[in-house]
C-alpha positions, -999 to 999 in steps of 0.1 A, spaced: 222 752 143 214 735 177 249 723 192 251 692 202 250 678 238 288 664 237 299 706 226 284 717 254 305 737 272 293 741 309 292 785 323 305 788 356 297 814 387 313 826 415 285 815 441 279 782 468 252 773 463 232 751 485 196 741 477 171 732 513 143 711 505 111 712 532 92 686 531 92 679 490 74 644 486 67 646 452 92 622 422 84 644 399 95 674 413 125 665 430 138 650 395 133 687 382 152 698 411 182 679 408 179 690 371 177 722 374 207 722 405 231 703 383 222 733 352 232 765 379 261 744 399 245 740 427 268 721 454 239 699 474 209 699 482 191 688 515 157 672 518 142 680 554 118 665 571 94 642 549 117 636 512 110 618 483 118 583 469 155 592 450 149 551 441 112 563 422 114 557 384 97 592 380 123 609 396 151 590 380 128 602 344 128 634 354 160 639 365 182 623 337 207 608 358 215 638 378 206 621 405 238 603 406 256 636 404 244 661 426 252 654 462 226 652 484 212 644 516 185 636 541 180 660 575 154 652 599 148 686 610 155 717 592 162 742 621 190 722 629 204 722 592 198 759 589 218 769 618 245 750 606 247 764 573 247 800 589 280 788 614 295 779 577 287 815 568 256 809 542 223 837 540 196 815 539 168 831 513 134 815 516 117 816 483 79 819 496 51 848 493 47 864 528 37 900 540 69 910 543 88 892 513 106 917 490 108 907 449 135 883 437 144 909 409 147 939 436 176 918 459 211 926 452 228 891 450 263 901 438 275 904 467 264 867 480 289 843 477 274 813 498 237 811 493 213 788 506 179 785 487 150 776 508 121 760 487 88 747 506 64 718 500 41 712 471 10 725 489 18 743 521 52 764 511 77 769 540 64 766 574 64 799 594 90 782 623 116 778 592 106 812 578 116 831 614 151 817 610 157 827 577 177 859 564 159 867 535 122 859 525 121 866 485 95 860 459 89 860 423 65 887 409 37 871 393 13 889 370 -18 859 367 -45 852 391 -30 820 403 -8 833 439 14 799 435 37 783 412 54 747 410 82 744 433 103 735 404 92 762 380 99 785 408 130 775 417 144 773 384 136 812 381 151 818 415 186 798 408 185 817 375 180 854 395 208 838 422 234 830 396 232 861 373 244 889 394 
């Protein structure tokens, strides 16, 4: 029998998570993210650069008042928030599809404790100047034709790989 959402008892895991947002414009998938960052305990997230409405009625939709929950907050440049989250000790991981990006389900994550999940815009992915100053470039193994996936789709599967191990 499905339990019902007041006997929900939330998992927990061991990991800081931090989720950093380039350029995402679109309500519909930043309500998804905050979604998806409130189910894996995800401590913030940062938009950078260009961010959607949080005020957009698709968003608020999409998110079910997670919104409201998760912090969050607005960067104008990403380098700069980057190089602060390495002085506070975080491995950045860019989740993008480059020559040199190894499988999600190959990295060893266990022994991560403060993580911070780089996830790219809807069309163009993470710019090459963010990529450089990342520690990790990861990507999910995909099987179809298609060589992209929704941001969201993707980052669900990568906050699920992050918060296993």
């Amino acid at each position: 029998m499905q339990l019902a959402h007041n006997h929900h008892k939330p998992s927990t895991h061991n990991k800081e998570i931090i989720l950093v947002c380039e350029h995402m414009t679109s309500p519909a998938n930043a309500g998804s993210i905050f979604r998806l960052a409130d189910a894996f305990g995800v401590k913030e997230i940062i938009f950078c650069g260009n961010q959607p409405d949080t005020r957009s009625s698709r968003l608020r939709k999409t998110a079910r008042n997670t919104e409201k929950t998760i912090p969050f907050r607005v960067s104008d440049t990403i380098k700069n928030t980057l190089q602060e989250l390495h002085d506070l000790s975080f491995t950045s991981i860019a989740l993008e599809i480059t020559s040199n990006s190894k499988p999600m389900s190959t990295v060893d994550f266990s022994r991560l404790d403060k993580v911070a999940l780089i996830i790219g815009a809807e069309n163009i992915g993470i710019t090459d100047e963010t990529l450089e100053q990342c520690n990790n470039i990861a990507h999910i193994t995909m099987y179809g034709i298609n060589s992209s996936m929704n941001v969201a789709q993707a980052t669900g599967i990568a906050l699920y790989e992050l918060t296993r191990s």
